[in-house]
PyMOL Python script that loads the backbone (N, CA, C, O; Angstrom):
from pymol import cmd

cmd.read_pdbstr("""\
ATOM      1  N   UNK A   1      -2.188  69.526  36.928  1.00  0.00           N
ATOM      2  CA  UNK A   1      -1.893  70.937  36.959  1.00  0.00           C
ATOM      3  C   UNK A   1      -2.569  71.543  38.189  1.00  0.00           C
ATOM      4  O   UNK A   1      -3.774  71.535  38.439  1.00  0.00           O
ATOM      5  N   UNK A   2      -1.525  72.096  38.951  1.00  0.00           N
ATOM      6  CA  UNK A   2      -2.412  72.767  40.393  1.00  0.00           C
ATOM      7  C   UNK A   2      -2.958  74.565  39.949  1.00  0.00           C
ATOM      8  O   UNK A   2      -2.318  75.520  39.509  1.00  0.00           O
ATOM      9  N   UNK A   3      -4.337  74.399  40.303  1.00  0.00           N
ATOM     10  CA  UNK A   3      -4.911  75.296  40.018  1.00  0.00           C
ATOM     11  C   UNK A   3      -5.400  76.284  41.470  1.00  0.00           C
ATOM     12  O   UNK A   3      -5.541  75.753  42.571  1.00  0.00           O
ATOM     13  N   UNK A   4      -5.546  77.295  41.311  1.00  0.00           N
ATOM     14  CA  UNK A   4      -6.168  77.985  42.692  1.00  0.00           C
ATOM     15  C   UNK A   4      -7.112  78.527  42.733  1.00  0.00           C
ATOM     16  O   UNK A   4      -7.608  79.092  41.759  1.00  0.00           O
ATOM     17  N   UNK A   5      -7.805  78.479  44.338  1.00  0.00           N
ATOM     18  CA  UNK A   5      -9.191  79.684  44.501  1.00  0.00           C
ATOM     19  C   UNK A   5      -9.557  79.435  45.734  1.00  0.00           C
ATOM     20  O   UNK A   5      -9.294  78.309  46.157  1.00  0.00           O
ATOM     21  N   UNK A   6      -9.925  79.942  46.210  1.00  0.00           N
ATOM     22  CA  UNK A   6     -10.801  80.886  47.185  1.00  0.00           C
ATOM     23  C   UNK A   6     -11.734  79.792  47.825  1.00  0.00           C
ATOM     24  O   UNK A   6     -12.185  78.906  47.099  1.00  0.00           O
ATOM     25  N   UNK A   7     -12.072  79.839  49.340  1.00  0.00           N
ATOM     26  CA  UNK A   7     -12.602  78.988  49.591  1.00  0.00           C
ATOM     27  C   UNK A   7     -14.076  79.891  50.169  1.00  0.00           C
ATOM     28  O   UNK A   7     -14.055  80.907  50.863  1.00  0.00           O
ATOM     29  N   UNK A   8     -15.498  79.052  49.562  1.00  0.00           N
ATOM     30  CA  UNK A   8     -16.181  79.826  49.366  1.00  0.00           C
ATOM     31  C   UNK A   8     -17.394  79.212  50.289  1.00  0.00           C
ATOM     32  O   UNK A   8     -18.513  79.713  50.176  1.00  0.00           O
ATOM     33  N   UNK A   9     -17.149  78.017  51.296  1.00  0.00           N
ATOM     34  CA  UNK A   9     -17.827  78.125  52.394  1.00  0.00           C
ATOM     35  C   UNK A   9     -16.874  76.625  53.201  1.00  0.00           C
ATOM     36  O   UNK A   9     -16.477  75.971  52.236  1.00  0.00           O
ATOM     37  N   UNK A  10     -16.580  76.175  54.040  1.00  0.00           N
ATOM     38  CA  UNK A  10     -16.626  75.487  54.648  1.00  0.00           C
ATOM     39  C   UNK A  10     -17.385  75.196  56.331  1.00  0.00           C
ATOM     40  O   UNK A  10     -17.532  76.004  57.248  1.00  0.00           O
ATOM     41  N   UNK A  11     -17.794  73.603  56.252  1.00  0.00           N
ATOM     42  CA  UNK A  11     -18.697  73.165  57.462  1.00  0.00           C
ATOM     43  C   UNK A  11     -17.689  72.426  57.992  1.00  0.00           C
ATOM     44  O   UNK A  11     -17.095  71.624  57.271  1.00  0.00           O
ATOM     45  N   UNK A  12     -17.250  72.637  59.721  1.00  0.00           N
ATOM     46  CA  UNK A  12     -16.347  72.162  60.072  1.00  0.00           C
ATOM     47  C   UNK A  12     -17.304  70.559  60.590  1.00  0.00           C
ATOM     48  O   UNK A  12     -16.892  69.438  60.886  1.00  0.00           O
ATOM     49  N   UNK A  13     -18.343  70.997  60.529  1.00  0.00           N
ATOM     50  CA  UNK A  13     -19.049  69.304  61.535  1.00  0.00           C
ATOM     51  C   UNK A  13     -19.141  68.294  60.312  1.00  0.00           C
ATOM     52  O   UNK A  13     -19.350  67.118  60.612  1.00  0.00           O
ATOM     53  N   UNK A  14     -19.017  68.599  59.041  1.00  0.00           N
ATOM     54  CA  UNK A  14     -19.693  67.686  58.639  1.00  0.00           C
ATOM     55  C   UNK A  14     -18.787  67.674  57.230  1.00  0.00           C
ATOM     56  O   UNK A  14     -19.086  67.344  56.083  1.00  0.00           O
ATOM     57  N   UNK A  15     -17.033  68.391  58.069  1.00  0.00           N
ATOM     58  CA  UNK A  15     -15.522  67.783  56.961  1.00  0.00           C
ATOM     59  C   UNK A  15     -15.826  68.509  55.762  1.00  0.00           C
ATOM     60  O   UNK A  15     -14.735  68.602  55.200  1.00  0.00           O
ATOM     61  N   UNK A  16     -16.761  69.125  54.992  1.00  0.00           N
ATOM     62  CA  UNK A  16     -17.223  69.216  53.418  1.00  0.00           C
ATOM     63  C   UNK A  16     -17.057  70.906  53.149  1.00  0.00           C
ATOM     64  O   UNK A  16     -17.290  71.790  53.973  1.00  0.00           O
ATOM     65  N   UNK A  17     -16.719  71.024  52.147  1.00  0.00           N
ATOM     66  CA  UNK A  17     -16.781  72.454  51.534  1.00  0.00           C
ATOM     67  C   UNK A  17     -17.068  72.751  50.209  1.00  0.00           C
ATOM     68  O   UNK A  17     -17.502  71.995  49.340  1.00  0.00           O
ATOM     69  N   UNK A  18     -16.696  74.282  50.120  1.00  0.00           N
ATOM     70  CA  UNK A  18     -16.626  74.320  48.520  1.00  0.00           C
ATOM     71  C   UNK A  18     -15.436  75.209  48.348  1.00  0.00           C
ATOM     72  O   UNK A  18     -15.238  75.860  49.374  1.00  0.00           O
ATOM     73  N   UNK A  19     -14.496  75.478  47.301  1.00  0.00           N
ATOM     74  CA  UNK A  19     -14.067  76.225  46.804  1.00  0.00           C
ATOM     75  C   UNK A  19     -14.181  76.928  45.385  1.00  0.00           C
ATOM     76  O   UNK A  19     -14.330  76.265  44.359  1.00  0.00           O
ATOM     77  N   UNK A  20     -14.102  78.298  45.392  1.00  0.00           N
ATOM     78  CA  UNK A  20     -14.078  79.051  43.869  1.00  0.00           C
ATOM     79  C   UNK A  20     -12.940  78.917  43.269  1.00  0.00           C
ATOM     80  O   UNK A  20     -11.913  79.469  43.665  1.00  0.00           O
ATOM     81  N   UNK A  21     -13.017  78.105  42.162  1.00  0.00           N
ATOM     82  CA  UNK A  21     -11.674  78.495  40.990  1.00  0.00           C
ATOM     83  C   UNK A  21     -11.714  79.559  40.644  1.00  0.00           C
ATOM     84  O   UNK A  21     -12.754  80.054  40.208  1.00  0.00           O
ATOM     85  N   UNK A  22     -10.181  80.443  40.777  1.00  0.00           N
ATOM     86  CA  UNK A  22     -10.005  81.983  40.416  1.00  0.00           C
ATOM     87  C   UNK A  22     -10.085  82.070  38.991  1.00  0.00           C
ATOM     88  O   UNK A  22     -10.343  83.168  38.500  1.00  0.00           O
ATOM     89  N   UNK A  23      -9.891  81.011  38.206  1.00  0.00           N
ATOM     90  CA  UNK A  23     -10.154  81.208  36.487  1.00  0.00           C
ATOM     91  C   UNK A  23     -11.764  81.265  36.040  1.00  0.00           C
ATOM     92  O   UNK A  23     -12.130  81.395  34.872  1.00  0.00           O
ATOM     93  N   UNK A  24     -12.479  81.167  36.963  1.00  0.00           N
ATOM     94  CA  UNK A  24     -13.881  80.848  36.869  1.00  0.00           C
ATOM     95  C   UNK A  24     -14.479  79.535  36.523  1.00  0.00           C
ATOM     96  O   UNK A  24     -13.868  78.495  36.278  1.00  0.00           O
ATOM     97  N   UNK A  25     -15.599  79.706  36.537  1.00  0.00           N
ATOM     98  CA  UNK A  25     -16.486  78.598  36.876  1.00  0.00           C
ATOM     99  C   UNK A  25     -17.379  78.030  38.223  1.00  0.00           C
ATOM    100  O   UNK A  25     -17.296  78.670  39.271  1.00  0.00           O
ATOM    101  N   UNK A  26     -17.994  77.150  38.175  1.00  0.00           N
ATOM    102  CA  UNK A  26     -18.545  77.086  39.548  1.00  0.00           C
ATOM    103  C   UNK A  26     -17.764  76.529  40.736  1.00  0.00           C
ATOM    104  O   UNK A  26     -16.743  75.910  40.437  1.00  0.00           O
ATOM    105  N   UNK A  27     -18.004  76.618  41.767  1.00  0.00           N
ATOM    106  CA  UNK A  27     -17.642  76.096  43.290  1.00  0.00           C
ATOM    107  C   UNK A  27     -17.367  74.506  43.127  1.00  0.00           C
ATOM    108  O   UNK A  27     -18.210  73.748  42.647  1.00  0.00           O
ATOM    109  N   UNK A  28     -16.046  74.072  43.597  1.00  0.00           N
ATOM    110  CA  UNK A  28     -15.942  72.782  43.358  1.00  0.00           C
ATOM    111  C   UNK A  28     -15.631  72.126  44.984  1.00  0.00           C
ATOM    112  O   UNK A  28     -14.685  72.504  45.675  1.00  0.00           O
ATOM    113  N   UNK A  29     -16.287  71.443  45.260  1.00  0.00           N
ATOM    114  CA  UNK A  29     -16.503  70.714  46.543  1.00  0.00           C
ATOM    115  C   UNK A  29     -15.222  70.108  46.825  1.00  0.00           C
ATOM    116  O   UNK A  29     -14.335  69.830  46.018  1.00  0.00           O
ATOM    117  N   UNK A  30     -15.240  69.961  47.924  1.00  0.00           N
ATOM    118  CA  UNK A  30     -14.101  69.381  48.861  1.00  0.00           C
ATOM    119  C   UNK A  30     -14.139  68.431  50.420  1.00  0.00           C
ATOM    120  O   UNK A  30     -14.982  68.296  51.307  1.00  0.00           O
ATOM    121  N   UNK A  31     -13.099  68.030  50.243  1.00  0.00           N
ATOM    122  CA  UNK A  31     -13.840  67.500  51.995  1.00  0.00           C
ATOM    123  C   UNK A  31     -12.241  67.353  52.410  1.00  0.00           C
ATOM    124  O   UNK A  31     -11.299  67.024  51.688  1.00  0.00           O
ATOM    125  N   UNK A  32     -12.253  67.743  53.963  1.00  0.00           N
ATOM    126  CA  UNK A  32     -11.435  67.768  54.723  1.00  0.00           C
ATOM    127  C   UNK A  32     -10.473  67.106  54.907  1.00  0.00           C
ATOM    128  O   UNK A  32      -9.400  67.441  55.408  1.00  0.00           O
ATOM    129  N   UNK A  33     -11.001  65.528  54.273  1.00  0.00           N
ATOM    130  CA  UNK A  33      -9.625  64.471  54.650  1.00  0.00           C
ATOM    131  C   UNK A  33      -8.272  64.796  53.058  1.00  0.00           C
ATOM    132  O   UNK A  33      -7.276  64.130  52.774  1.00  0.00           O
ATOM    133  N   UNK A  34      -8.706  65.759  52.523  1.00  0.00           N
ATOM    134  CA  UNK A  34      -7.914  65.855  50.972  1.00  0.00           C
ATOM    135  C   UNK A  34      -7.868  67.165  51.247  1.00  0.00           C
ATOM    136  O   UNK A  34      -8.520  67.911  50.517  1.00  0.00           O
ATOM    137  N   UNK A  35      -7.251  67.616  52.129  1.00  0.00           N
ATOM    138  CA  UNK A  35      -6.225  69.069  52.999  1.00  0.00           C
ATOM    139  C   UNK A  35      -4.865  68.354  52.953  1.00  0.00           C
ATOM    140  O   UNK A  35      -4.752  67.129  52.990  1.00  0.00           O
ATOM    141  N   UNK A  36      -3.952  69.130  52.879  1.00  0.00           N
ATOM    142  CA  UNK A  36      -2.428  68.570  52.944  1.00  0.00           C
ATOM    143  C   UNK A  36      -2.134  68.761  54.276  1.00  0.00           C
ATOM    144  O   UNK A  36      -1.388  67.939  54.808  1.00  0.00           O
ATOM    145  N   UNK A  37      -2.667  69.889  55.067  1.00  0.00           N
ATOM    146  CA  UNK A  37      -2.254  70.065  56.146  1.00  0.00           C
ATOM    147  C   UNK A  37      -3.705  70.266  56.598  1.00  0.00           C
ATOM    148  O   UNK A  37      -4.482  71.178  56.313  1.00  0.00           O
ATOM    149  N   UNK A  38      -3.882  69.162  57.391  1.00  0.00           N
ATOM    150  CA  UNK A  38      -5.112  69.350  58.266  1.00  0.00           C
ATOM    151  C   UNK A  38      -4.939  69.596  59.984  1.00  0.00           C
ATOM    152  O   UNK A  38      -5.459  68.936  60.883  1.00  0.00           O
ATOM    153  N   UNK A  39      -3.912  70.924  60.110  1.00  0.00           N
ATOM    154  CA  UNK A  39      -3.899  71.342  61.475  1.00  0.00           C
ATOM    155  C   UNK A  39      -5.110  72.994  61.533  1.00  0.00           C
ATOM    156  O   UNK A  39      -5.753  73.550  62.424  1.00  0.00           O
ATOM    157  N   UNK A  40      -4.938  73.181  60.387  1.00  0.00           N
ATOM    158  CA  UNK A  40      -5.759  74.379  60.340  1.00  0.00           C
ATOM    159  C   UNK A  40      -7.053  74.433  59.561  1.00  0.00           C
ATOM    160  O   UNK A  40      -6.918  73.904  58.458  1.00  0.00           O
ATOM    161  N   UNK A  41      -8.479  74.988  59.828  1.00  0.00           N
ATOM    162  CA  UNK A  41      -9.416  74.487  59.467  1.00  0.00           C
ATOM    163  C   UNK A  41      -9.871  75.542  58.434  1.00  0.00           C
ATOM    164  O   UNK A  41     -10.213  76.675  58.771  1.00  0.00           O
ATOM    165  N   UNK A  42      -9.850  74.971  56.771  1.00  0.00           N
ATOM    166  CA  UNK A  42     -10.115  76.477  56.172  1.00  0.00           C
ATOM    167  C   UNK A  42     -11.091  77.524  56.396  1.00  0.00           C
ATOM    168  O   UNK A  42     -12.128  77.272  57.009  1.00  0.00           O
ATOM    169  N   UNK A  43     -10.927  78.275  56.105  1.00  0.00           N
ATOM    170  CA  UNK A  43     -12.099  79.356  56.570  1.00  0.00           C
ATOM    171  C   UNK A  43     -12.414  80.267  55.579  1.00  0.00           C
ATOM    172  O   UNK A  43     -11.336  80.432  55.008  1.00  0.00           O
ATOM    173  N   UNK A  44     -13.233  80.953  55.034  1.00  0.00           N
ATOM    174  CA  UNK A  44     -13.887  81.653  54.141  1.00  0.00           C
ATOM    175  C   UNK A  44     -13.235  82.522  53.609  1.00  0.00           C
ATOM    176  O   UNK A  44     -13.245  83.505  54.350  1.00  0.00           O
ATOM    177  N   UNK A  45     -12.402  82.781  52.306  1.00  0.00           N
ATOM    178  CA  UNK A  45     -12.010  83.665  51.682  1.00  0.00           C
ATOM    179  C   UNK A  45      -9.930  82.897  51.332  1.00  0.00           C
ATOM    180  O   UNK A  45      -9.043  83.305  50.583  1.00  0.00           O
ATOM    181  N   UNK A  46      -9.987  81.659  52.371  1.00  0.00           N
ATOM    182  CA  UNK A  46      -8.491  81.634  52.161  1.00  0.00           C
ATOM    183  C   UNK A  46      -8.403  80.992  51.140  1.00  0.00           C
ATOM    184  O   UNK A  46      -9.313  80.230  50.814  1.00  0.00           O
ATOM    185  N   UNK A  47      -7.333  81.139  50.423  1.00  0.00           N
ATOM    186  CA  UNK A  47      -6.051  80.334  49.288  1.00  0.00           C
ATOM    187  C   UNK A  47      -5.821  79.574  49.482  1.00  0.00           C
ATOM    188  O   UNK A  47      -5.302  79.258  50.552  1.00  0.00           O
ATOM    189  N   UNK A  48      -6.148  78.606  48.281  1.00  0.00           N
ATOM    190  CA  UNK A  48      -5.306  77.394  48.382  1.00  0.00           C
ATOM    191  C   UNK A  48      -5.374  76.605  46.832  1.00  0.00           C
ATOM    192  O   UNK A  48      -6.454  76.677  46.247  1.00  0.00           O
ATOM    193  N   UNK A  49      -4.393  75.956  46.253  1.00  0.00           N
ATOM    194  CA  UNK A  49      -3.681  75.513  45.638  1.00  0.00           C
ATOM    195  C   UNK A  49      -4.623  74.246  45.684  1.00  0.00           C
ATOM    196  O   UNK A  49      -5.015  73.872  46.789  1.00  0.00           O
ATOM    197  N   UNK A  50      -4.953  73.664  44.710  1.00  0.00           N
ATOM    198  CA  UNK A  50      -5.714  72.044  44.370  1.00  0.00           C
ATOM    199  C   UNK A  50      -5.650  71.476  42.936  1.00  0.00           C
ATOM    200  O   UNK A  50      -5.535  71.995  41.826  1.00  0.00           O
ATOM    201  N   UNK A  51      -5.750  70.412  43.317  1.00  0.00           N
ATOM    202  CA  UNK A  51      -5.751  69.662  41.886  1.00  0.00           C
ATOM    203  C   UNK A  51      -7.466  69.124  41.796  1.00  0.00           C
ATOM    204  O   UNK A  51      -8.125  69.410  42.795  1.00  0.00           O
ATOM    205  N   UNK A  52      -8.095  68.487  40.837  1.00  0.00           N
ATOM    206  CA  UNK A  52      -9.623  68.243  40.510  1.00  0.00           C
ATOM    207  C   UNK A  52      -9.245  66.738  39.883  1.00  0.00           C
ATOM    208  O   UNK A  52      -8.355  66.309  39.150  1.00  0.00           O
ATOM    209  N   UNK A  53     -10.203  66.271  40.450  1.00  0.00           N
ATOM    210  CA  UNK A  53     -10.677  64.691  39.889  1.00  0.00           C
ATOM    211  C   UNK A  53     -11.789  64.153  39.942  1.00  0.00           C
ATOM    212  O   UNK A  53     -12.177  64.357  41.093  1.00  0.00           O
ATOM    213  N   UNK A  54     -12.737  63.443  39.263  1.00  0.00           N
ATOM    214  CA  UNK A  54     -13.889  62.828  39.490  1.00  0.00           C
ATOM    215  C   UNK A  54     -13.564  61.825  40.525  1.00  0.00           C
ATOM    216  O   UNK A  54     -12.630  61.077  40.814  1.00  0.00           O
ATOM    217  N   UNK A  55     -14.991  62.200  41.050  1.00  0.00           N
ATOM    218  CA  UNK A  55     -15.546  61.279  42.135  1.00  0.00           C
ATOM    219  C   UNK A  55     -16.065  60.036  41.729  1.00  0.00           C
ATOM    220  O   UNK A  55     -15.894  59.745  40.545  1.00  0.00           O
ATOM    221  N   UNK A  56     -16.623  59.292  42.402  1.00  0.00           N
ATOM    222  CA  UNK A  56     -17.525  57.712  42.743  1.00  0.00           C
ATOM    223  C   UNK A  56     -18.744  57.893  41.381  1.00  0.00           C
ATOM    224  O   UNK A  56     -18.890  57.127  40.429  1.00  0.00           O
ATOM    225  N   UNK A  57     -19.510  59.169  41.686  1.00  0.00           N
ATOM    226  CA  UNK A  57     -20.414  60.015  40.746  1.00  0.00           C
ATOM    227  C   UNK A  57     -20.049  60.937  39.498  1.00  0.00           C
ATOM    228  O   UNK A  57     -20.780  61.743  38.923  1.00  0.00           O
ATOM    229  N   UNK A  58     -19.006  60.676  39.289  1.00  0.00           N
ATOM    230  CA  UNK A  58     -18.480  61.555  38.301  1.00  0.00           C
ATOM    231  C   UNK A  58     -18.886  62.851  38.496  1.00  0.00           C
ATOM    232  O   UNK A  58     -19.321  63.490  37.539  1.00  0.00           O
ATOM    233  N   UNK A  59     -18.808  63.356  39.637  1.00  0.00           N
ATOM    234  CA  UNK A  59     -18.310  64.591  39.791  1.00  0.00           C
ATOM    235  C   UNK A  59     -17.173  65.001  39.791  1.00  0.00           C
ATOM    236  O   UNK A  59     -16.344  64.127  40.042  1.00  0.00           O
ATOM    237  N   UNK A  60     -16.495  66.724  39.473  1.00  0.00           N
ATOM    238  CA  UNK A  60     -15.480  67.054  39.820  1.00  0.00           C
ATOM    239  C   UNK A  60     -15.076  67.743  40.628  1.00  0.00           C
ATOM    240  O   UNK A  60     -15.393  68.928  40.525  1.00  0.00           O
ATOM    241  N   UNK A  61     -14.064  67.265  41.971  1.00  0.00           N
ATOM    242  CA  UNK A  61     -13.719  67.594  43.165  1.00  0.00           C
ATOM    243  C   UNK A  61     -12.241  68.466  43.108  1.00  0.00           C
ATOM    244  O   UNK A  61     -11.305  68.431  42.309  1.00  0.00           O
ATOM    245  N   UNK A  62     -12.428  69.054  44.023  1.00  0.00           N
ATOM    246  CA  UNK A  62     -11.455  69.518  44.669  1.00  0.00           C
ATOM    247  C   UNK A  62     -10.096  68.601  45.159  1.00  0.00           C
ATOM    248  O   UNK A  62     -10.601  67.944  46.068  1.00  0.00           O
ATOM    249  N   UNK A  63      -9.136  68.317  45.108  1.00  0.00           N
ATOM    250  CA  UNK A  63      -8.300  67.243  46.058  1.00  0.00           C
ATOM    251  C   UNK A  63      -7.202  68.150  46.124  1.00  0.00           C
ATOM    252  O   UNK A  63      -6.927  69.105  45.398  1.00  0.00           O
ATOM    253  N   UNK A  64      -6.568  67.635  47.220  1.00  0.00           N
ATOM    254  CA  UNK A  64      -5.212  67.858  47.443  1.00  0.00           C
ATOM    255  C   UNK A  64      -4.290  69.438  47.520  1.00  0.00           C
ATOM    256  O   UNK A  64      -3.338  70.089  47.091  1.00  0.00           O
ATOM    257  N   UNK A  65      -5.658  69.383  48.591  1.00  0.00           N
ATOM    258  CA  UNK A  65      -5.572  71.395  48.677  1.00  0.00           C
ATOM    259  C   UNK A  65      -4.252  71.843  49.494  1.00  0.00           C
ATOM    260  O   UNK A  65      -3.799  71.113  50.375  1.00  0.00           O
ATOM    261  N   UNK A  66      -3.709  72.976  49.186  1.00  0.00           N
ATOM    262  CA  UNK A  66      -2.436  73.312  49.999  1.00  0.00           C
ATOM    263  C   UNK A  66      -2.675  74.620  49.987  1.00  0.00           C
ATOM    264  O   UNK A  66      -3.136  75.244  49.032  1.00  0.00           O
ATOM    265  N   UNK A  67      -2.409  74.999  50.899  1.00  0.00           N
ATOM    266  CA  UNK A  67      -3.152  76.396  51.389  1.00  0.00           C
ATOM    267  C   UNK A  67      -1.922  77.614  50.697  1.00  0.00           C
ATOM    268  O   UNK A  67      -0.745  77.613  51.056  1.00  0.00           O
ATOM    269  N   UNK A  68      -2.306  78.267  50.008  1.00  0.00           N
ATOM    270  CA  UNK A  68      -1.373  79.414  48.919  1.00  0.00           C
ATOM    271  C   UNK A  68      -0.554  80.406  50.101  1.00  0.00           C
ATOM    272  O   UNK A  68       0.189  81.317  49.734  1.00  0.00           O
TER     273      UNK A  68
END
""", "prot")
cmd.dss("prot")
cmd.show_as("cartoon", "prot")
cmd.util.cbc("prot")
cmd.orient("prot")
């Protein structure tokens, strides 16, 4: 289920971010190579569309962002 929110910091040197789910909850991390379109570099406050999956660590990530 693609869910959306707000991107609530990205570091362009070091690929990694976070985004806010608009339903709430905390900031769910991301990294650059799991952009659908990686010509444009997100930037603070934009939309975008993602799906969530655990990581290596069983964390839950951000993937497969498409910018709203």
């Amino acid at each position: 289920m693609t869910q959306h929110g707000k991107v609530s910091h990205y570091n362009d040197t070091t690929g990694t971010g976070f985004i806010a789910p608009e339903k709430g909850g905390g900031p769910l991390p991301f990294r650059w190579a799991d952009l659908q379109d990686k010509a444009q570099l997100p930037k603070q406050n934009d939309r975008y569309g993602y799906d969530t999956q655990s990581d290596h660590d069983g964390e839950i990530c951000a993937v497969d962002l498409k910018k709203a």
